[in-house]
C-alpha positions as a Markdown table, in Angstrom:
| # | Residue | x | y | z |
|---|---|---|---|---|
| 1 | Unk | -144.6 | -83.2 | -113.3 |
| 2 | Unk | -142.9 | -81.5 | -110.4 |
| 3 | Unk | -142.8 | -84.7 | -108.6 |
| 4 | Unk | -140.5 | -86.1 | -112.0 |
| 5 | Unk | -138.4 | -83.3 | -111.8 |
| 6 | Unk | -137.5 | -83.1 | -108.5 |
| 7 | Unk | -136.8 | -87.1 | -108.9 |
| 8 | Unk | -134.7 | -86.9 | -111.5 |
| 9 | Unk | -132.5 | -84.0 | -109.7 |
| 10 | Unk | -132.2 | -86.0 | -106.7 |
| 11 | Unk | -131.2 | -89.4 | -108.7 |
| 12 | Unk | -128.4 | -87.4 | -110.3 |
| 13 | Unk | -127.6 | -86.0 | -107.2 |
| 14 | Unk | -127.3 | -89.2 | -105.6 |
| 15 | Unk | -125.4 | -91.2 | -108.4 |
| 16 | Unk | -122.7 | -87.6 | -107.7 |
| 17 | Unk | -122.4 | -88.6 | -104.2 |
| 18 | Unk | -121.8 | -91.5 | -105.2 |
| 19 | Unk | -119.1 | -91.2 | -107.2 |
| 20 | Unk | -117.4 | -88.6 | -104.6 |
| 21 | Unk | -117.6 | -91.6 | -101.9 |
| 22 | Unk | -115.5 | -93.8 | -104.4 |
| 23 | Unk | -113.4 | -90.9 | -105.6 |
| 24 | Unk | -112.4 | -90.3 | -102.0 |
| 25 | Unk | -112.1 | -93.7 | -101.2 |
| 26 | Unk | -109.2 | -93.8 | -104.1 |
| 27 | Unk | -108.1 | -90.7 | -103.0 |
| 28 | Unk | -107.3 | -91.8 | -99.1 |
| 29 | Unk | -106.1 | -94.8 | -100.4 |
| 30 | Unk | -103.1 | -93.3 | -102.6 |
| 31 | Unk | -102.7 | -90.6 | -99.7 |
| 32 | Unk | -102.0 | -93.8 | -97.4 |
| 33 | Unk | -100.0 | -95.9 | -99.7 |
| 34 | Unk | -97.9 | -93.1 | -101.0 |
| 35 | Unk | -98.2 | -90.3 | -98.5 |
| 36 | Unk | -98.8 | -87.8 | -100.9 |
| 37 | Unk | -98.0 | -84.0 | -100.0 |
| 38 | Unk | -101.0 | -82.1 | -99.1 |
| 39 | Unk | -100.8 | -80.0 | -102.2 |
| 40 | Unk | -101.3 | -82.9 | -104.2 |
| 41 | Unk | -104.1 | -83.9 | -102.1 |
| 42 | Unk | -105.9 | -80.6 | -102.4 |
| 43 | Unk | -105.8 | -80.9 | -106.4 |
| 44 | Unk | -107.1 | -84.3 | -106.0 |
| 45 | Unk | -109.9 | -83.1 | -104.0 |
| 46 | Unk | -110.7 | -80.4 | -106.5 |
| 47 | Unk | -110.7 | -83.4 | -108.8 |
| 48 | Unk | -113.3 | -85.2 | -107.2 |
| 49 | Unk | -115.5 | -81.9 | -107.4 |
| 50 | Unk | -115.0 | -81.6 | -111.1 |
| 51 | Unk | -115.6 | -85.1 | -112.3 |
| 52 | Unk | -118.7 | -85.5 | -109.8 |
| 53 | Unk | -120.5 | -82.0 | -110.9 |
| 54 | Unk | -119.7 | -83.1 | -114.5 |
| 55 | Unk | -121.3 | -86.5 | -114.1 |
| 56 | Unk | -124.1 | -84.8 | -111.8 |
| 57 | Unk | -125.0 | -82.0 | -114.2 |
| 58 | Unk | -124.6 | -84.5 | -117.7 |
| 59 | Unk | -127.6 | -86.9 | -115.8 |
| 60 | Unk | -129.7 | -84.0 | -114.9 |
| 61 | Unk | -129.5 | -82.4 | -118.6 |
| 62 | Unk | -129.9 | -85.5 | -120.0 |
| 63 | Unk | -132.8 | -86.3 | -117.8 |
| 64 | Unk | -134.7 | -83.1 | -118.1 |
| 65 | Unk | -134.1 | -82.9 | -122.3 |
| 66 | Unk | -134.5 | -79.3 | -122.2 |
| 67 | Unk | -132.8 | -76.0 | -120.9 |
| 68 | Unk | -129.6 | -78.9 | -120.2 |
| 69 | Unk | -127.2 | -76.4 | -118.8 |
| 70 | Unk | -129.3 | -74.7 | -116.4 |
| 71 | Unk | -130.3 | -77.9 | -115.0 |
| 72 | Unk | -126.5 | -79.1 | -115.0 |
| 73 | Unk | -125.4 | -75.4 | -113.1 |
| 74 | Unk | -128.5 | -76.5 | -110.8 |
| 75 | Unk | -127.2 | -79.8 | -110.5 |
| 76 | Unk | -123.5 | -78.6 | -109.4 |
| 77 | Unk | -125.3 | -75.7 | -106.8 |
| 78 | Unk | -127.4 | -78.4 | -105.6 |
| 79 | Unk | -123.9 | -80.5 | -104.7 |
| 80 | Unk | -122.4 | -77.5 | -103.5 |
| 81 | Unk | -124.9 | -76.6 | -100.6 |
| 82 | Unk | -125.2 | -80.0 | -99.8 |
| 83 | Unk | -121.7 | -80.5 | -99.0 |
| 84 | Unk | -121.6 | -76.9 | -97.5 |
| 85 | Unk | -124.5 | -77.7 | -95.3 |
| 86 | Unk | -122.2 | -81.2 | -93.6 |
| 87 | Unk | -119.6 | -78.8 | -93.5 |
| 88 | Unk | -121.6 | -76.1 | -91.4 |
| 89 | Unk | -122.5 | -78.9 | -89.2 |
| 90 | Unk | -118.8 | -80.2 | -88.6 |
| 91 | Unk | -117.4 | -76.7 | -87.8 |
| 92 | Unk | -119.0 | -73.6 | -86.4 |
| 93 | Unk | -116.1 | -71.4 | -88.0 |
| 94 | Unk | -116.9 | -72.2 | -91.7 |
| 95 | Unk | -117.5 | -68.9 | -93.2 |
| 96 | Unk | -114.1 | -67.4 | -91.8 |
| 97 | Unk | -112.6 | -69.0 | -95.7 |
| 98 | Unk | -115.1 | -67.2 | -97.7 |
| 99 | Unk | -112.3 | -67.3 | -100.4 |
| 100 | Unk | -112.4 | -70.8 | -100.5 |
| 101 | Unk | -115.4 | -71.8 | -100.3 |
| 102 | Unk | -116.5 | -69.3 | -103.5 |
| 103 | Unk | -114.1 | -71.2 | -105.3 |
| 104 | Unk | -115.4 | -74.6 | -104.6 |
| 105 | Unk | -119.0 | -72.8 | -105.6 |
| 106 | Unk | -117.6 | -71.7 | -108.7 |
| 107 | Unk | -116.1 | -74.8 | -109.5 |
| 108 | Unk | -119.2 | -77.0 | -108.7 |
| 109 | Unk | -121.2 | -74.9 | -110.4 |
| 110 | Unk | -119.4 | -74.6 | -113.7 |
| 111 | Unk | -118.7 | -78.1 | -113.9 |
| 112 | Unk | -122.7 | -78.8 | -113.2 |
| 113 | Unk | -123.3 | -76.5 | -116.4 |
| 114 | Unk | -120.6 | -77.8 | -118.7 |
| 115 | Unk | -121.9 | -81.8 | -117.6 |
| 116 | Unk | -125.4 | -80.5 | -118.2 |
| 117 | Unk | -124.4 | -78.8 | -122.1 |
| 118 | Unk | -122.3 | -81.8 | -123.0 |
| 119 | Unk | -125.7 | -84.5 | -122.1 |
């Protein structure tokens, strides 16, 4: 049963990767065709994180039937780390924006849980 679980989790997981690589795609492509100020590019980023942890945390709720939103707030920590975890490995300096990165926790995280109570 553990075996299930885990597989599920990672499935939704990877369909939420996914969808970031084709939300980013999108993203760099409107950046390069319409040079868009970074403020707008932030918001777009925070974008992708939202509709990814909803779409992550609605599979893994819908997947595991029961206790849906602490599978979908699982879900959206599980993204979080992982993209924490490239960005540790890019730069050695990553915990001097503590502010920042609690707020893309806190956004992943939420949006896991209200993907995994909507499923």
């Amino acid at each position: 049963m553990a075996a299930t679980t885990s597989w599920r989790m990672i499935r939704a997981l990877i369909v939420s990767f996914l969808l970031t690589l084709l939300m980013l795609a999108g993203l760099t492509f409107l950046l390069y065709k319409f040079r868009l100020p970074e403020s707008q590019i932030t918001v777009g980023i925070y974008a992708v994180y939202i509709i990814s942890c909803l779409a992550g945390g609605f599979l893994a709720g819908k997947a595991m039937k029961t206790k849906r939103f602490l599978w979908g707030l699982m879900a959206g920590i599980l993204y979080f780390l992982f993209l924490f975890a490239m960005s540790a490995l890019q730069d050695q300096g990553i915990l001097s924006d503590l502010p920042h990165i609690l707020t893309v926790l806190g956004i992943c995280a939420v949006s896991g849980m209200v993907g995994g109570m909507a499923s």
